[in-house]
PDB file with one MODEL, atoms N, CA, C and O in Angstrom:
MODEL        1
ATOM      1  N   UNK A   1       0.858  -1.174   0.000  1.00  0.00           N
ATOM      2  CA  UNK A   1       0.000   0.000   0.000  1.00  0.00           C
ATOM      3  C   UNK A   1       0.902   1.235   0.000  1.00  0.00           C
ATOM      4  O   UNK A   1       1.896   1.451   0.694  1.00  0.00           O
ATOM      5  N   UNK A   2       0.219   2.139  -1.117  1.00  0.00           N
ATOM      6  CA  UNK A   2       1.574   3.170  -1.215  1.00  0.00           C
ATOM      7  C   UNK A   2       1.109   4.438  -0.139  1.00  0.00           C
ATOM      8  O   UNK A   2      -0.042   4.324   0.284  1.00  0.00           O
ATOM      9  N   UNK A   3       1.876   5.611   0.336  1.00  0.00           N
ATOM     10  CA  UNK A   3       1.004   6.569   1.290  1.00  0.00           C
ATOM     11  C   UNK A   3       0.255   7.390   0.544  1.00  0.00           C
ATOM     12  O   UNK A   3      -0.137   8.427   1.079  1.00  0.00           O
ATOM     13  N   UNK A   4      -0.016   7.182  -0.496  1.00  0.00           N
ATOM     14  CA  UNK A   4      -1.096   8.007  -1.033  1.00  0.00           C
ATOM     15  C   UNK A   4      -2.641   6.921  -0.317  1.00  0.00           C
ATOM     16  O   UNK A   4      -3.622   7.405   0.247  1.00  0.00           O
ATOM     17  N   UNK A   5      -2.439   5.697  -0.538  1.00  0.00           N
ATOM     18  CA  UNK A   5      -3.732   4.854  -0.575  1.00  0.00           C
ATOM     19  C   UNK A   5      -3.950   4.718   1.555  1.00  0.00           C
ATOM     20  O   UNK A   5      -4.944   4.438   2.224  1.00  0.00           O
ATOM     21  N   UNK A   6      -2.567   5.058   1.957  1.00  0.00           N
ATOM     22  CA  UNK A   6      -2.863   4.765   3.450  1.00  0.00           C
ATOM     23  C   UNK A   6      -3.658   6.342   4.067  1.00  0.00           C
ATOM     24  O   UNK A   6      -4.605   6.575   4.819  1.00  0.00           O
ATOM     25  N   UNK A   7      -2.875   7.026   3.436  1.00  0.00           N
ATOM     26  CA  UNK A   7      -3.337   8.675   3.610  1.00  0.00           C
ATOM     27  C   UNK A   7      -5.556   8.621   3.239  1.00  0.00           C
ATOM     28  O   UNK A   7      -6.510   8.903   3.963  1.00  0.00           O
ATOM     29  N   UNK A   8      -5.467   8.202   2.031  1.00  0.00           N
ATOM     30  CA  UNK A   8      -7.099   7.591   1.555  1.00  0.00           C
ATOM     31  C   UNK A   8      -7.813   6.924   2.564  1.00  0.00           C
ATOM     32  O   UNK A   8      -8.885   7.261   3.065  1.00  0.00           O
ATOM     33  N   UNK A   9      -6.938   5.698   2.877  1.00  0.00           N
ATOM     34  CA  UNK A   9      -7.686   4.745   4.184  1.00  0.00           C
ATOM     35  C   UNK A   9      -8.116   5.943   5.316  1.00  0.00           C
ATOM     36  O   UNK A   9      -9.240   6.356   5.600  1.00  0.00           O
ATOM     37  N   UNK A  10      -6.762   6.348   5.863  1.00  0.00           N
ATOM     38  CA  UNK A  10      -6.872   7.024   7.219  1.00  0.00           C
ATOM     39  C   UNK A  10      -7.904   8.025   7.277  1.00  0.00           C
ATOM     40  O   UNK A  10      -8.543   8.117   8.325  1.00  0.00           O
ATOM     41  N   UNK A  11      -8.267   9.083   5.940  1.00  0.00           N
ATOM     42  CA  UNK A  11      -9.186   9.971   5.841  1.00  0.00           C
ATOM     43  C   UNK A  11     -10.506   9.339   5.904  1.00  0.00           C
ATOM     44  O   UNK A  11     -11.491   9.948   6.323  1.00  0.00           O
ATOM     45  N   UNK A  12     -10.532   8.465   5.610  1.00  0.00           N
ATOM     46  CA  UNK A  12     -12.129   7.720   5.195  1.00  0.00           C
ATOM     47  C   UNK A  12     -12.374   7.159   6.751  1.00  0.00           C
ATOM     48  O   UNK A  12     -13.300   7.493   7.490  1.00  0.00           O
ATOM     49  N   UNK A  13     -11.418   6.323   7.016  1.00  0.00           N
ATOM     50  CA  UNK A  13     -11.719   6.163   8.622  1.00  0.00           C
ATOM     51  C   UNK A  13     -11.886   7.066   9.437  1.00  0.00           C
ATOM     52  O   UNK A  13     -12.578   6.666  10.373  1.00  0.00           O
ATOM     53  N   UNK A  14     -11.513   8.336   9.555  1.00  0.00           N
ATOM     54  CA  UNK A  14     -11.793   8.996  10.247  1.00  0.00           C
ATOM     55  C   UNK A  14     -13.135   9.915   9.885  1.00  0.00           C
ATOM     56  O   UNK A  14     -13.748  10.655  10.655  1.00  0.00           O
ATOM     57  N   UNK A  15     -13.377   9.674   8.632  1.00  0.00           N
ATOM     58  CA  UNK A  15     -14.486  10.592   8.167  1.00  0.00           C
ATOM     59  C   UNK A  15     -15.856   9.605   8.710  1.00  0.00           C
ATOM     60  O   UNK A  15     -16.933  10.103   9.037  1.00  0.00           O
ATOM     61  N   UNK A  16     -15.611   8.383   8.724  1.00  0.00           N
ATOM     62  CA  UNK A  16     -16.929   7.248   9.538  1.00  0.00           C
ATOM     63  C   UNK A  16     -16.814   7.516  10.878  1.00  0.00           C
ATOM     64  O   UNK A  16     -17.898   7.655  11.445  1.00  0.00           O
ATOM     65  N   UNK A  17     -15.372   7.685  11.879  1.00  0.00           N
ATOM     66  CA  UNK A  17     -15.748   7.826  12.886  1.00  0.00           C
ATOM     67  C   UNK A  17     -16.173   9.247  12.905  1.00  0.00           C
ATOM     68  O   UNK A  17     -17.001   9.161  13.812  1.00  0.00           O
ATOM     69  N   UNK A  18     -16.197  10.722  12.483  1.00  0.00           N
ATOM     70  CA  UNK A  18     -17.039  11.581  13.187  1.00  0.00           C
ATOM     71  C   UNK A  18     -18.438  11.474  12.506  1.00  0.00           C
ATOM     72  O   UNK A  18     -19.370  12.101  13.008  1.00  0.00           O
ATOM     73  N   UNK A  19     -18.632  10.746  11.436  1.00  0.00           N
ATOM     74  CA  UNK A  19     -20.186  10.678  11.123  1.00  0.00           C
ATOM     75  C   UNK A  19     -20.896   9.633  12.572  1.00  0.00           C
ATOM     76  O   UNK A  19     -21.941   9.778  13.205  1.00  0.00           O
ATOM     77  N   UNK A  20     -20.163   8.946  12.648  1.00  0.00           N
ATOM     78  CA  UNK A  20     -20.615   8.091  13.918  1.00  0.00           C
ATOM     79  C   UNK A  20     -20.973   8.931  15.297  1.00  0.00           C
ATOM     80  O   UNK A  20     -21.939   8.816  16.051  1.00  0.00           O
ATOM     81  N   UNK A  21     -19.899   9.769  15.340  1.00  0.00           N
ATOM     82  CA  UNK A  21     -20.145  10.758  16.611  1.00  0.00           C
ATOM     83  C   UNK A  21     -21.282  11.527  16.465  1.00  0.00           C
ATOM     84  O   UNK A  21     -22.222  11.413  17.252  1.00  0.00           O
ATOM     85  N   UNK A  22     -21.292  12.325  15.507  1.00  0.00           N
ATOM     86  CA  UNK A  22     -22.213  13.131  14.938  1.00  0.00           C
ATOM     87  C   UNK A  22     -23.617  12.381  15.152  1.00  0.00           C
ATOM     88  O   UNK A  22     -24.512  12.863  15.846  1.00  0.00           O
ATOM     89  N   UNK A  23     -23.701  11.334  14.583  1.00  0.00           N
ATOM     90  CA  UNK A  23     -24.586  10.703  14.897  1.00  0.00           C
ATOM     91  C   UNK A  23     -25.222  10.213  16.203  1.00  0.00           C
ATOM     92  O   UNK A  23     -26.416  10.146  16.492  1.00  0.00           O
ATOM     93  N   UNK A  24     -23.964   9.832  17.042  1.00  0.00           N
ATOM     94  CA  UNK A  24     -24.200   9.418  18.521  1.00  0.00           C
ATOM     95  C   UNK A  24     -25.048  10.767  19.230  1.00  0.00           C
ATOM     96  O   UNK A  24     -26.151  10.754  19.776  1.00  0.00           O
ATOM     97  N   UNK A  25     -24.081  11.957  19.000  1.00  0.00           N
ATOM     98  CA  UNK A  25     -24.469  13.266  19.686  1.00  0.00           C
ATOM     99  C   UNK A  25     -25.697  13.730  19.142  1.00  0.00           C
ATOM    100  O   UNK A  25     -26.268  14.605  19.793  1.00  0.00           O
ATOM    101  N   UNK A  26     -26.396  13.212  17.755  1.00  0.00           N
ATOM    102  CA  UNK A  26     -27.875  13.431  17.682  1.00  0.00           C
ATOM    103  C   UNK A  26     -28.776  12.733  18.457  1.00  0.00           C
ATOM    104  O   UNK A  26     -29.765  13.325  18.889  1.00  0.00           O
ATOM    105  N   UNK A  27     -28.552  11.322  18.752  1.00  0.00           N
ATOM    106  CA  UNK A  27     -29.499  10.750  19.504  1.00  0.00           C
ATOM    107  C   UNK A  27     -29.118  10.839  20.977  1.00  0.00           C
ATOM    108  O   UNK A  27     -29.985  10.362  21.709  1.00  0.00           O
ATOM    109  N   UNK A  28     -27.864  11.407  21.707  1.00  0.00           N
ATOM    110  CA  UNK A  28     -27.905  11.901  23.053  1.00  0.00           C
ATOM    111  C   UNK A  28     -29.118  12.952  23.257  1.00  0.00           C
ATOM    112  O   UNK A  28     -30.078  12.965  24.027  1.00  0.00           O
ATOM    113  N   UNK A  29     -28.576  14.010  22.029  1.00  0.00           N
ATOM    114  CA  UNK A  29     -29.616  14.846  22.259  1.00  0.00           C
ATOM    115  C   UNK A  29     -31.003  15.007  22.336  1.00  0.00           C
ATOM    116  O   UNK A  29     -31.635  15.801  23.033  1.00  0.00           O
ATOM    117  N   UNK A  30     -31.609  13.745  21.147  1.00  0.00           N
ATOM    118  CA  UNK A  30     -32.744  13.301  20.965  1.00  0.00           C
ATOM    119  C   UNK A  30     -33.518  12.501  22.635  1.00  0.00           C
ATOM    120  O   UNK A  30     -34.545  12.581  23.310  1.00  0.00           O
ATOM    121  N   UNK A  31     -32.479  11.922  22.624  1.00  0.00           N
ATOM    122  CA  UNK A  31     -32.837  10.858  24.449  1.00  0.00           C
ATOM    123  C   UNK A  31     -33.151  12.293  25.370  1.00  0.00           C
ATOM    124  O   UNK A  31     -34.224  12.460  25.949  1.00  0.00           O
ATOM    125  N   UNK A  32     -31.740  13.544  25.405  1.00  0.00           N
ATOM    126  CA  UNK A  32     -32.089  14.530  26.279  1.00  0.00           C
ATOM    127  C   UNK A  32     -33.335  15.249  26.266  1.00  0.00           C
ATOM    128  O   UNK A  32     -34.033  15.507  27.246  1.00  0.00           O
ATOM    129  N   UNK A  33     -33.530  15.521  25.166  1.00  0.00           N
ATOM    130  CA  UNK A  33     -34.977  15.908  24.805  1.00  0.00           C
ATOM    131  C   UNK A  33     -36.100  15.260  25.494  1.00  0.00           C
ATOM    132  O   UNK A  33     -36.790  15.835  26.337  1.00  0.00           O
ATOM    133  N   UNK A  34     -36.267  14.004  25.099  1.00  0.00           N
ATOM    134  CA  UNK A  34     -37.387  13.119  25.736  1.00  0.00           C
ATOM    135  C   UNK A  34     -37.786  13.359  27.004  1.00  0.00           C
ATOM    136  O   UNK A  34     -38.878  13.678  27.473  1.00  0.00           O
ATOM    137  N   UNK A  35     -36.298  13.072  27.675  1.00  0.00           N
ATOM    138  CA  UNK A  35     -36.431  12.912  29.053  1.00  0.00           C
ATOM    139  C   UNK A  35     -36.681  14.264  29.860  1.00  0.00           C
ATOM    140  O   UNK A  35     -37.373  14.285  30.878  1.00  0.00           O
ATOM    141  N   UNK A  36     -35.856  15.766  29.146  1.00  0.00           N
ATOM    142  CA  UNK A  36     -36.992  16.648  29.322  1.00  0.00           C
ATOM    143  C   UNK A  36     -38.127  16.753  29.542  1.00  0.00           C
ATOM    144  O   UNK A  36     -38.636  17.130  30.598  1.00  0.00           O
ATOM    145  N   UNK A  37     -38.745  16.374  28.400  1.00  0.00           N
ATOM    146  CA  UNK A  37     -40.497  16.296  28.181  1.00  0.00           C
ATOM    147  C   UNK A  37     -41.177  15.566  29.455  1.00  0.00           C
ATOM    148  O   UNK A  37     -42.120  15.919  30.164  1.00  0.00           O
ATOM    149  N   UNK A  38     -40.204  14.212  29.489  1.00  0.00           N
ATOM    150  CA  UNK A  38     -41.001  13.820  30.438  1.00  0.00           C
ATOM    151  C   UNK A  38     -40.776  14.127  31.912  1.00  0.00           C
ATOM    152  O   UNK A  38     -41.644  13.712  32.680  1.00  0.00           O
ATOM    153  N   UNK A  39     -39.673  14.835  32.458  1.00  0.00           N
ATOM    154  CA  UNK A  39     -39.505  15.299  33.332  1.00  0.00           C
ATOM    155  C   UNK A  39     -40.494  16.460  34.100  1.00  0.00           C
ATOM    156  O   UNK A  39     -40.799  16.644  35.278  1.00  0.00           O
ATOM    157  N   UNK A  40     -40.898  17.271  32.585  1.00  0.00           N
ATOM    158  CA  UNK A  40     -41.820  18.323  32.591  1.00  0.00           C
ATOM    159  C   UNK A  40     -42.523  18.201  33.052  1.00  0.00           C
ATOM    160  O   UNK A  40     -42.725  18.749  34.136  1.00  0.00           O
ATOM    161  N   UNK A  41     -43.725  16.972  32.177  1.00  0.00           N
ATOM    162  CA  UNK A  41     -44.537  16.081  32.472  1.00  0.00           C
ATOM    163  C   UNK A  41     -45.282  15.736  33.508  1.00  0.00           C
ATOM    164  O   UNK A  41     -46.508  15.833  33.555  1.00  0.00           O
ATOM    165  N   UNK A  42     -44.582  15.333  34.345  1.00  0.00           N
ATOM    166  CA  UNK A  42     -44.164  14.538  35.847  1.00  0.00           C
ATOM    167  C   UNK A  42     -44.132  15.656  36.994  1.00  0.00           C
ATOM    168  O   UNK A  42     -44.556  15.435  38.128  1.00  0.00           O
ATOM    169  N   UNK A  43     -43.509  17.054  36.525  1.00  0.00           N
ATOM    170  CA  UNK A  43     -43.412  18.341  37.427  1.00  0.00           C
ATOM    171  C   UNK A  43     -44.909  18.483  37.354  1.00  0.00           C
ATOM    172  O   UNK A  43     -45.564  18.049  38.302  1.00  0.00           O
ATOM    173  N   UNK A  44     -45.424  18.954  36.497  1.00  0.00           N
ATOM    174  CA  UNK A  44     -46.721  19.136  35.908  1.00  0.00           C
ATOM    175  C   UNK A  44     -47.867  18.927  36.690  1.00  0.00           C
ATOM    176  O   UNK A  44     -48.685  19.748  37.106  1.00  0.00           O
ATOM    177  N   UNK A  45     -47.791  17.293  36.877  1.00  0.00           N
ATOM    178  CA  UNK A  45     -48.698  16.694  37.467  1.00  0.00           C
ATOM    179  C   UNK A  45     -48.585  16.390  39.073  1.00  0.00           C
ATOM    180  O   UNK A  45     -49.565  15.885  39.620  1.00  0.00           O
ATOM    181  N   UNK A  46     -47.697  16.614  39.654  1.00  0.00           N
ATOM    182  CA  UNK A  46     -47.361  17.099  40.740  1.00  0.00           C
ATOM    183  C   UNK A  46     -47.868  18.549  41.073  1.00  0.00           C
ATOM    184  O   UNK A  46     -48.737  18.615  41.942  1.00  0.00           O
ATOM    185  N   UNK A  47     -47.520  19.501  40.603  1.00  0.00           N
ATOM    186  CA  UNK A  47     -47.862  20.817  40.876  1.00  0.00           C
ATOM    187  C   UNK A  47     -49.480  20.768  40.500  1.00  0.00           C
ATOM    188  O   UNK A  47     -50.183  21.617  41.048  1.00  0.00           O
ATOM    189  N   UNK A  48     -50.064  19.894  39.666  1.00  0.00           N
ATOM    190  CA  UNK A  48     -51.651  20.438  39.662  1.00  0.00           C
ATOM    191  C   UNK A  48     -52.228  19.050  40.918  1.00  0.00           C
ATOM    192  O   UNK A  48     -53.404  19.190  41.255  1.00  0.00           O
ATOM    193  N   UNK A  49     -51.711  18.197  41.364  1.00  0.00           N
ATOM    194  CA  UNK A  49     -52.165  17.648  42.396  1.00  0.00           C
ATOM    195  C   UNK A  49     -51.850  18.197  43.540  1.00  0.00           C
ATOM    196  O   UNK A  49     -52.042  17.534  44.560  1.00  0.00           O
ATOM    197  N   UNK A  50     -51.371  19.353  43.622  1.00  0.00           N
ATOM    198  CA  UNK A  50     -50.987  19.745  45.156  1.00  0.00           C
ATOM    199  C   UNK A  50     -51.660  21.182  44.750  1.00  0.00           C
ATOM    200  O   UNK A  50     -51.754  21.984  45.679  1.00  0.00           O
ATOM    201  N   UNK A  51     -51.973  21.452  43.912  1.00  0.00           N
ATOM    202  CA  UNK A  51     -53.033  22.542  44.064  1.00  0.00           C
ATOM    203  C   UNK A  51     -54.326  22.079  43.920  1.00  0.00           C
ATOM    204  O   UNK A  51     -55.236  22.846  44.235  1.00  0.00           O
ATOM    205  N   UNK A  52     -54.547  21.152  43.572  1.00  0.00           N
ATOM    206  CA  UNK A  52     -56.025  20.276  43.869  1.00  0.00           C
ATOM    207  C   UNK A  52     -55.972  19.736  45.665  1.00  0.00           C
ATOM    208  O   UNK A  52     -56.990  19.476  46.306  1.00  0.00           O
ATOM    209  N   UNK A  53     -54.967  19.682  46.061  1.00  0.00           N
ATOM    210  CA  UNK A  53     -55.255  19.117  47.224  1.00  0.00           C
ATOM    211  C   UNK A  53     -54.903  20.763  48.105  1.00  0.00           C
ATOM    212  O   UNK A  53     -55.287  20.443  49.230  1.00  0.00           O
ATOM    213  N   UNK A  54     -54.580  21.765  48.197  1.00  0.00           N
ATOM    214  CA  UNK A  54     -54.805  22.738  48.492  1.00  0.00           C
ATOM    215  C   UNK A  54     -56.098  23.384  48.181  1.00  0.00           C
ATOM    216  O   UNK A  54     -56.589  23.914  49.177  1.00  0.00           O
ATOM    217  N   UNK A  55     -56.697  23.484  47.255  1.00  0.00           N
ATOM    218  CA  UNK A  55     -57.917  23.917  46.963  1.00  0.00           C
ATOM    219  C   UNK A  55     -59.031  23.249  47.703  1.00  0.00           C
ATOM    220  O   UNK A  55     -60.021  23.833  48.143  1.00  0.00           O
ATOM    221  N   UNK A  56     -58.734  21.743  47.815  1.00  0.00           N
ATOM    222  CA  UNK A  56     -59.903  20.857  48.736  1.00  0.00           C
ATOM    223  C   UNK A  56     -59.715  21.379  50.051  1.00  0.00           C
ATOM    224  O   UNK A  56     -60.722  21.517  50.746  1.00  0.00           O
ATOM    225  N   UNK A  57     -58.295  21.778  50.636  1.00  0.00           N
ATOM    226  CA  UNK A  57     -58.430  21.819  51.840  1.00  0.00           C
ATOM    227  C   UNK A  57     -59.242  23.405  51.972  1.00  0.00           C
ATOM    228  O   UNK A  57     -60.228  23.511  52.701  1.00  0.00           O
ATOM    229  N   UNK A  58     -58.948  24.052  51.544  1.00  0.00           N
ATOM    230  CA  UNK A  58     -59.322  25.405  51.424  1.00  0.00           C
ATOM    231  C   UNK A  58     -61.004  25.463  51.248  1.00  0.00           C
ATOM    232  O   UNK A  58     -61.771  26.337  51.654  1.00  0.00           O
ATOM    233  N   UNK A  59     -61.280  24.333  50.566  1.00  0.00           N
ATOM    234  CA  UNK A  59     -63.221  23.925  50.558  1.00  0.00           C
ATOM    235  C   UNK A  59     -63.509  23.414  51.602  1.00  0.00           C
ATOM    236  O   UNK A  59     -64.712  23.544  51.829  1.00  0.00           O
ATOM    237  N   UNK A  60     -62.747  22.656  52.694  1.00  0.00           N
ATOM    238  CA  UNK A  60     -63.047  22.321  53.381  1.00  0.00           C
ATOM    239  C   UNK A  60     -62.963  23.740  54.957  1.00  0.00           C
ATOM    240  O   UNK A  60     -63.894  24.248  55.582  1.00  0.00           O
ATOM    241  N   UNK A  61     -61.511  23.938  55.084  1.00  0.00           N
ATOM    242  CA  UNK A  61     -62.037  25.141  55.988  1.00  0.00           C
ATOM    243  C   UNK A  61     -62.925  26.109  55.837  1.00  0.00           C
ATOM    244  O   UNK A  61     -63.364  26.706  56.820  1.00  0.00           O
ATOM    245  N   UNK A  62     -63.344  26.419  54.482  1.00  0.00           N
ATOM    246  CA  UNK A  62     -65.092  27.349  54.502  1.00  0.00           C
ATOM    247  C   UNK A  62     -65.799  26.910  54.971  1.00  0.00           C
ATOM    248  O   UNK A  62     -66.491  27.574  55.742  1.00  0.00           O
ATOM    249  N   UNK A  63     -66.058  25.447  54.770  1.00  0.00           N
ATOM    250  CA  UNK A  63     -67.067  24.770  55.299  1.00  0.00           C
ATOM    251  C   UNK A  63     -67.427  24.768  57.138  1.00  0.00           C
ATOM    252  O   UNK A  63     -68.402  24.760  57.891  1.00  0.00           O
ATOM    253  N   UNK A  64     -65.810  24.784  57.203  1.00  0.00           N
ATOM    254  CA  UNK A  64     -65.684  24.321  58.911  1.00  0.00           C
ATOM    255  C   UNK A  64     -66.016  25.496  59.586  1.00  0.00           C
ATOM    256  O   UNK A  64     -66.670  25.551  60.628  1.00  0.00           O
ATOM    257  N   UNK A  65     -65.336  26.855  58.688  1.00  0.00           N
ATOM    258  CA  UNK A  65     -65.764  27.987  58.950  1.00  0.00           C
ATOM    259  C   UNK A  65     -67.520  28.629  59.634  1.00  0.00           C
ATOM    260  O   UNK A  65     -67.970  29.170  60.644  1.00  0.00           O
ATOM    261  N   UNK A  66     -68.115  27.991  57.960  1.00  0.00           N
ATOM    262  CA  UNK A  66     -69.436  28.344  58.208  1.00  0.00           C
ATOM    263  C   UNK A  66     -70.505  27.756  59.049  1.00  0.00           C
ATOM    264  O   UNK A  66     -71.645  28.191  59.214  1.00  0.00           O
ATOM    265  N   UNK A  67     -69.871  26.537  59.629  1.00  0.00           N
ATOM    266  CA  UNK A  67     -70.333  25.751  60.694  1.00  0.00           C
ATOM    267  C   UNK A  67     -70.062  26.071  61.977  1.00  0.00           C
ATOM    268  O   UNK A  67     -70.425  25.339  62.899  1.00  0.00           O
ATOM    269  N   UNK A  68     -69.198  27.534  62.226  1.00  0.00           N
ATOM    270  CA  UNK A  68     -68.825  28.116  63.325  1.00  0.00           C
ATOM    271  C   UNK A  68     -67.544  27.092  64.052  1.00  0.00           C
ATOM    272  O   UNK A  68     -67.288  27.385  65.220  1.00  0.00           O
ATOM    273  N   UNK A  69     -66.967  26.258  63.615  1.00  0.00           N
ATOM    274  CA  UNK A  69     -65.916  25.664  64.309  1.00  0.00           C
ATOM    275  C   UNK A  69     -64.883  26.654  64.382  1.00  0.00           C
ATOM    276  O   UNK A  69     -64.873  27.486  63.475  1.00  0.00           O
ATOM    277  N   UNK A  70     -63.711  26.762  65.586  1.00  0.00           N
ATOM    278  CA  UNK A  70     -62.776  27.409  65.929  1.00  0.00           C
ATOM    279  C   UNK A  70     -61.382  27.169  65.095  1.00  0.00           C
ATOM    280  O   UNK A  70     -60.895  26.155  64.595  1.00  0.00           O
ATOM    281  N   UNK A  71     -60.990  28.407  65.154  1.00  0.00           N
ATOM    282  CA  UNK A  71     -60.270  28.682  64.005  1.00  0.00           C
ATOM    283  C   UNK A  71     -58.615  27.556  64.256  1.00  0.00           C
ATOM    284  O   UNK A  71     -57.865  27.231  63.336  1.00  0.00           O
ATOM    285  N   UNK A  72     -58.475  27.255  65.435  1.00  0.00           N
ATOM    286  CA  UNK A  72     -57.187  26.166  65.890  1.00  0.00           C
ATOM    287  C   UNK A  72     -58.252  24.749  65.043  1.00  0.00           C
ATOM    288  O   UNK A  72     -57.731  24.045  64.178  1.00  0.00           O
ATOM    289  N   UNK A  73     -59.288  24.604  65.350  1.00  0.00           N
ATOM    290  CA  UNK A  73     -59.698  23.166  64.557  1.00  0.00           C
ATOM    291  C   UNK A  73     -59.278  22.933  63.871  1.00  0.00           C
ATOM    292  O   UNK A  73     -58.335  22.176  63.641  1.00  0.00           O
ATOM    293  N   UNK A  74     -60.315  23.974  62.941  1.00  0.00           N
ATOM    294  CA  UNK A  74     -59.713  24.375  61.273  1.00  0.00           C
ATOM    295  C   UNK A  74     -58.334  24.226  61.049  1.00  0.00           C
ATOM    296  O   UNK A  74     -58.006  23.206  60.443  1.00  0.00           O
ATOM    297  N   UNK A  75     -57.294  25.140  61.456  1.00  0.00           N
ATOM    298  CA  UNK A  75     -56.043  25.009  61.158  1.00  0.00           C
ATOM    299  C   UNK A  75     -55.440  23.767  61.382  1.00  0.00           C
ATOM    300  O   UNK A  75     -54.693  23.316  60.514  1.00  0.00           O
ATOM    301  N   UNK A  76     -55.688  23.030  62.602  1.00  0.00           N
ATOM    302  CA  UNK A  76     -55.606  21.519  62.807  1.00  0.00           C
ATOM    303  C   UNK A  76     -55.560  20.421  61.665  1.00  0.00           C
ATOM    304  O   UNK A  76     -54.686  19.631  61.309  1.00  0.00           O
ATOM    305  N   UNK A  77     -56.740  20.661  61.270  1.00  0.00           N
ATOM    306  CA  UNK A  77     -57.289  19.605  60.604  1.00  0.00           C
ATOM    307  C   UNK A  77     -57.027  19.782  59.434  1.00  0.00           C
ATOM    308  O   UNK A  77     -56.649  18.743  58.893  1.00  0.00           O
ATOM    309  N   UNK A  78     -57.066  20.874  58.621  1.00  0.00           N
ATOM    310  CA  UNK A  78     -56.971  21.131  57.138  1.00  0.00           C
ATOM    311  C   UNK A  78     -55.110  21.463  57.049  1.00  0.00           C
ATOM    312  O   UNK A  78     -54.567  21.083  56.012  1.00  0.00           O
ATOM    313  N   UNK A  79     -54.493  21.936  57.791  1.00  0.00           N
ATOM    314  CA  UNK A  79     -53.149  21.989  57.766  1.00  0.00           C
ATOM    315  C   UNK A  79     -52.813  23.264  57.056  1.00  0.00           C
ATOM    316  O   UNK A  79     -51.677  23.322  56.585  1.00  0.00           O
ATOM    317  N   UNK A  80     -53.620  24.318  56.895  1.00  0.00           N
ATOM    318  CA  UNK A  80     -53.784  25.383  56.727  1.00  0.00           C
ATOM    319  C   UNK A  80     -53.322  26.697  57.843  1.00  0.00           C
ATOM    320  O   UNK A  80     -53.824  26.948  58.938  1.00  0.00           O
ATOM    321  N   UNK A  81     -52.385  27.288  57.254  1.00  0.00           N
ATOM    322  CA  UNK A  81     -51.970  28.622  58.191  1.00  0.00           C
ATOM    323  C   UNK A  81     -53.369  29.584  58.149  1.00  0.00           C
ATOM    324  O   UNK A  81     -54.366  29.650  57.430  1.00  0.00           O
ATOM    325  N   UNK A  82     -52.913  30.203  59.199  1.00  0.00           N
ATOM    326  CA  UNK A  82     -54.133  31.116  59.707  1.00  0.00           C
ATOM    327  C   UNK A  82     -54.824  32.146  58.314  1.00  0.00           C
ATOM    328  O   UNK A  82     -55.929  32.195  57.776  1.00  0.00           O
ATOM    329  N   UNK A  83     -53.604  32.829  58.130  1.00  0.00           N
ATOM    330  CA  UNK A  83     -53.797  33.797  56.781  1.00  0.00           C
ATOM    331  C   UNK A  83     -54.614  33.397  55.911  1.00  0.00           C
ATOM    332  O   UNK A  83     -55.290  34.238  55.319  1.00  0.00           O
ATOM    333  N   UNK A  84     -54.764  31.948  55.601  1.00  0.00           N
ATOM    334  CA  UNK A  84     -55.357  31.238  54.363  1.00  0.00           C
ATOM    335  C   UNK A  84     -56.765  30.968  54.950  1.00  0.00           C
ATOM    336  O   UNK A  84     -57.509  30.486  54.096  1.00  0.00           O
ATOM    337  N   UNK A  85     -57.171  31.088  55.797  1.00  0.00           N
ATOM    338  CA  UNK A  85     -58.426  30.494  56.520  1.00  0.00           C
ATOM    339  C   UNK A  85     -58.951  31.754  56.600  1.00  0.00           C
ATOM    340  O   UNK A  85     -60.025  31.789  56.001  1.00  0.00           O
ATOM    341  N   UNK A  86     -58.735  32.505  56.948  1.00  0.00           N
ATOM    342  CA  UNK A  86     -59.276  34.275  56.844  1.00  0.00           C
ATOM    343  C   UNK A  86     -59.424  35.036  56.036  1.00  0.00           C
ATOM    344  O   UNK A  86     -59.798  36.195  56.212  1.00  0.00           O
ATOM    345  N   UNK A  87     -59.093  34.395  54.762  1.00  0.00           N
ATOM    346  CA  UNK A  87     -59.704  35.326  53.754  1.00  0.00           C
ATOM    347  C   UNK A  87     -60.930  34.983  53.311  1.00  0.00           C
ATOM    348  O   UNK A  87     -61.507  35.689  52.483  1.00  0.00           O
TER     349      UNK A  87
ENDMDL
END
């Protein structure tokens, strides 16, 4: 093999390995992506179940409210600071 044809080899091999990289680093990014999304996802549904379960409690101290129960009950039971029960 003369160094013209090894010089040929070596370029071509190296031209597969950064298409390979190139390639690898698209589907890292593609996986990073995903797992974004679903990370999001997952925040998402956390933050609207804890404002659903804040909002119930908050239906529930009106209630306890308008039934004249004392305002330590209320705070007791619903796990609600004072501020939030008084408006």
């Amino acid at each position: 093999m003369s160094n013209e044809e090894g010089t040929v080899t070596a370029v071509d091999t190296l031209v597969k390995i950064i298409r390979d990289e190139i390639e690898y680093a698209r589907m890292c990014n593609q996986i990073k992506s995903q797992l974004d999304y679903q990370t999001g996802m997952v925040e998402a549904k956390r933050e609207g179940r804890a404002e659903g379960h804040a909002e119930k409690a908050l239906e529930i101290a009106r209630k306890m409210k308008n039934a004249g129960r004392p305002l330590s009950e209320i705070m007791e039971f619903t796990g609600l600071p004072r501020e939030s029960i008084d408006r």
